[in-house]
N, C-alpha and C positions, 0 to 999 in steps of 0.2 A: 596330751592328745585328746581332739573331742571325742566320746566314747562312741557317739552315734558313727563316727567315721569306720568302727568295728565291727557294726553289726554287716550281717551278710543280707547282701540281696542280690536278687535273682535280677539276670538282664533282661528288658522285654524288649522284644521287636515287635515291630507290628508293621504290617500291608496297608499303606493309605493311600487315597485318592482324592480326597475330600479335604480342601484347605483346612476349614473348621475342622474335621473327624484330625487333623495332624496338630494343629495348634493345639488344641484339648489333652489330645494324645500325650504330646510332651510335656504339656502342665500338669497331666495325672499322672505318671508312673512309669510313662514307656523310652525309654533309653535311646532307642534307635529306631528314626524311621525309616521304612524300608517302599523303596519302590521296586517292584520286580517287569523288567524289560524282558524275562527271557521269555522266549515263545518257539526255537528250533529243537522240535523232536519230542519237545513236550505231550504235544497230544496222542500223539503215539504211543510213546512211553507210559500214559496214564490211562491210555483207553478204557473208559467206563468207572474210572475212582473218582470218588467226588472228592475232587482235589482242587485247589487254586489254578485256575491257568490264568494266566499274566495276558491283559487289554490294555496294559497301561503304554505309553509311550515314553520320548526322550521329552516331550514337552513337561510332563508329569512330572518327569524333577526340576526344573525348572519351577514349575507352582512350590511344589512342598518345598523348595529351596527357599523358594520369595516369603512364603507362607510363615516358616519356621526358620527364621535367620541364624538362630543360636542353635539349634537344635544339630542331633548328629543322624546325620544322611547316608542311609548304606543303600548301593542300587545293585540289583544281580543283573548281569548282562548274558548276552547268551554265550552256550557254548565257546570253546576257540575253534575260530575257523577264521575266511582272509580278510573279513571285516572288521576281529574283532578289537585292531589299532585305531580304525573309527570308532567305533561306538567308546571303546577307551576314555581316547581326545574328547569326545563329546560329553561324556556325562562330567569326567573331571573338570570342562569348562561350566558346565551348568550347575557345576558345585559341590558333586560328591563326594562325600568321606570318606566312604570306605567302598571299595567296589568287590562284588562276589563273584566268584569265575563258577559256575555250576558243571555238574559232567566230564569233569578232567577224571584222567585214568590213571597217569603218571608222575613223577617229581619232573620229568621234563616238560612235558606240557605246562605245568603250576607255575617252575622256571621262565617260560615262556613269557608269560602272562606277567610275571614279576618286572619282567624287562620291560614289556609295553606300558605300565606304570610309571616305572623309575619315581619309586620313592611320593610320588602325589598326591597317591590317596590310603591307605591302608589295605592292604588285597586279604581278604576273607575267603580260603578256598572252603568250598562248598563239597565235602567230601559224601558221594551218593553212587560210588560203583566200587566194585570188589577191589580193582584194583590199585583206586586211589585209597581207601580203608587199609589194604596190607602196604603202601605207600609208606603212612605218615613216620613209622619210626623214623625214616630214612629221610622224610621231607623235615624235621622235625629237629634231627643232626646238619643236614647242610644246607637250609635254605632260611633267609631271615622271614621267618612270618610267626607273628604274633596272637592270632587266631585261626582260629578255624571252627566249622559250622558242619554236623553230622546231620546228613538228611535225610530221614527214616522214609520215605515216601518214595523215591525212586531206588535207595540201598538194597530196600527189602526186594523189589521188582526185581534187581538185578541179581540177587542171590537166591531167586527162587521161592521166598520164602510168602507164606499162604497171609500174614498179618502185620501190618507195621512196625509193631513195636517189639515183633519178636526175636530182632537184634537186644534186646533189654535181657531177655528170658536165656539164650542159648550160648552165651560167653563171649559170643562177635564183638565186641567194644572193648573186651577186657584189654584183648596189648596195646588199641592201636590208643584208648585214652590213658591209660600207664605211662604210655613214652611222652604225649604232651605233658603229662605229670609231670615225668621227671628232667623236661624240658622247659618246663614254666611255660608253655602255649596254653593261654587259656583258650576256651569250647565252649560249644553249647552244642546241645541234641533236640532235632526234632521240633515239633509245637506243642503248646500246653493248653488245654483247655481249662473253662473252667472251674472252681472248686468243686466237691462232689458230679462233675457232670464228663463225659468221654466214657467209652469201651471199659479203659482200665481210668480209674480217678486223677487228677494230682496229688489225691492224699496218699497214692505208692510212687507214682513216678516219680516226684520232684524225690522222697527217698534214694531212688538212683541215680537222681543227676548228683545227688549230695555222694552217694559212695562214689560214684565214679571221678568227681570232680568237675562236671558241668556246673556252669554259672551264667547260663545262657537260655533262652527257647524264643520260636515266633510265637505270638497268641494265633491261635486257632480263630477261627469264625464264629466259635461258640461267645466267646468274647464283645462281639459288635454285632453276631445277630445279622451278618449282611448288609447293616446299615451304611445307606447311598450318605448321609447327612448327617451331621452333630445332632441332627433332632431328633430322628431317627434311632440314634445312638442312644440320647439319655434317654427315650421314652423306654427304652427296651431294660435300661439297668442301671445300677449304681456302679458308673465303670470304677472309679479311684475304689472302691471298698472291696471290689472285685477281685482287682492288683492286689490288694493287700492283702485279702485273704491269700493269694496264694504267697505271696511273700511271707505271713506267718508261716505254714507248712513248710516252707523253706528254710524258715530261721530255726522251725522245733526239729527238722532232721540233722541240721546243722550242730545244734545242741545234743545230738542222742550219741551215745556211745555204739564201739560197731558193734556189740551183740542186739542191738535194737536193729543196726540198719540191714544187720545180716539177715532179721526176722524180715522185714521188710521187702529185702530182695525175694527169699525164697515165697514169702506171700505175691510179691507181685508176678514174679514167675509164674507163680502155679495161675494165677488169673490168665496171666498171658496164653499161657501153654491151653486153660478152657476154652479160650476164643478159637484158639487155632483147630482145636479139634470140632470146635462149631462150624468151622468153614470148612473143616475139609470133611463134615457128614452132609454139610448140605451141596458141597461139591459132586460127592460121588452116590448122592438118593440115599 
């Protein structure tokens, strides 16, 4: 066996628009391109977080399809509601790998969505409300899916909670990624920004995508800087060296025994839990 085949690496996604920003993208590090269609309830949902909202269209995978022929293509589509057998049939003819269902609540819903595929493209449910999170055991036993994607940005909205990543800090992931465990679904959580740069760093987080079992994240914006263009792109950074830094941190949590990662957690925690009480003294004066 090749040894290289052994070592662990972190899966990247990333948000493109940009032929070039996708061609590049896959020839340095990023696994999966990702187009995001979805845009019902969104703004909403997010009012005032500087978050991603999706501009992109159905033409847009089409480009990055043309763009990156070899490459693998995950598009998030919106919600399910009674369009969502079109947009389905559509992205799967313009090429899509994997498609993400965002905002389902239920294993029936997910189910739903599994049928409107049938088998075409790989369904990625995008789990980001309470009740899809206390779902997965159960989705996890009777439903064939092979991944799943935890999305701190609208989870934490829906559970009240004051910070992103405070599902990390307060136990909330413990059963629902145990049962993907001991399911063999592979996951991924949230986005990563990167090396020393975010609220909390990659040098804790990627620590608990390693205890938890995540082998997944999107790149954050800190990553590309906003960049419209490939040009744009490399003036702002050395994106391959970038990737890898954080793919080393990944490989040295990979390597530590659990009384390291258990320091790790309770360090990342306690950061978590600073933020949060930051937000909630500037909430209340």
């Amino acid at each position: 066996m090749n040894a290289e085949l052994s070592i662990p690496q972190m899966m990247f996604l990333m948000i493109v628009n940009d032929t070039g920003i996708a061609r590049f993208a896959h020839a340095n590090g990023v696994a999966r391109l990702f187009v995001d269609l979805e845009y019902m309830g969104k703004d909403i949902r997010q009012k005032g977080l500087d978050t991603w909202k999706s501009r992109q269209t159905a033409e847009d995978v089409t480009r990055i399809r043309e763009a990156v022929p070899k490459g693998h293509l995950l598009v998030r589509v919106n919600p399910l509601h009674e369009g969502t057998g079109v947009e389905v049939e559509d992205v799967i003819a313009r090429g899509a790998d994997s498609i993400m269902l965002p905002m389902f609540h239920s294993r029936d819903e997910l189910a739903r969505f599994l049928d409107l595929v049938k088998d075409r493209a790989e369904v990625v449910p995008l789990v980001e409300t309470c009740e899809s999170l206390r779902s997965l055991p159960y989705i996890c036993e009777s439903l064939p899916v092979a991944r799943v994607h935890i999305g701190l940005n609208d989870l934490h909205l829906d559970m009240g909670m004051d910070f992103m990543f405070q599902p990390f800090a307060d136990g909330t992931l413990t059963e629902a990624t145990a049962a993907m465990r001991n399911h063999g679904v592979k996951f991924g959580i949230g986005g990563i920004a990167r090396a020393g740069e975010g609220i909390v760093s990659p040098e804790f987080l990627l620590g608990e995508h390693v205890r938890l079992g995540s082998d997944a994240a999107i790149l954050s914006r800190t990553l590309h800087r906003g960049a419209k263009d490939l040009q744009g792109l490399q003036s702002e950074m050395d994106f391959p060296t970038e990737l890898e830094k954080l793919q080393e941190i990944y490989r040295r949590f990979h390597a530590a025994d659990q009384e390291n990662l258990e320091r790790n957690r309770i360090e990342t925690s306690d950061r978590i839990w600073d933020v949060v009480t930051l937000i909630r003294n500037k909430r209340t004066g």
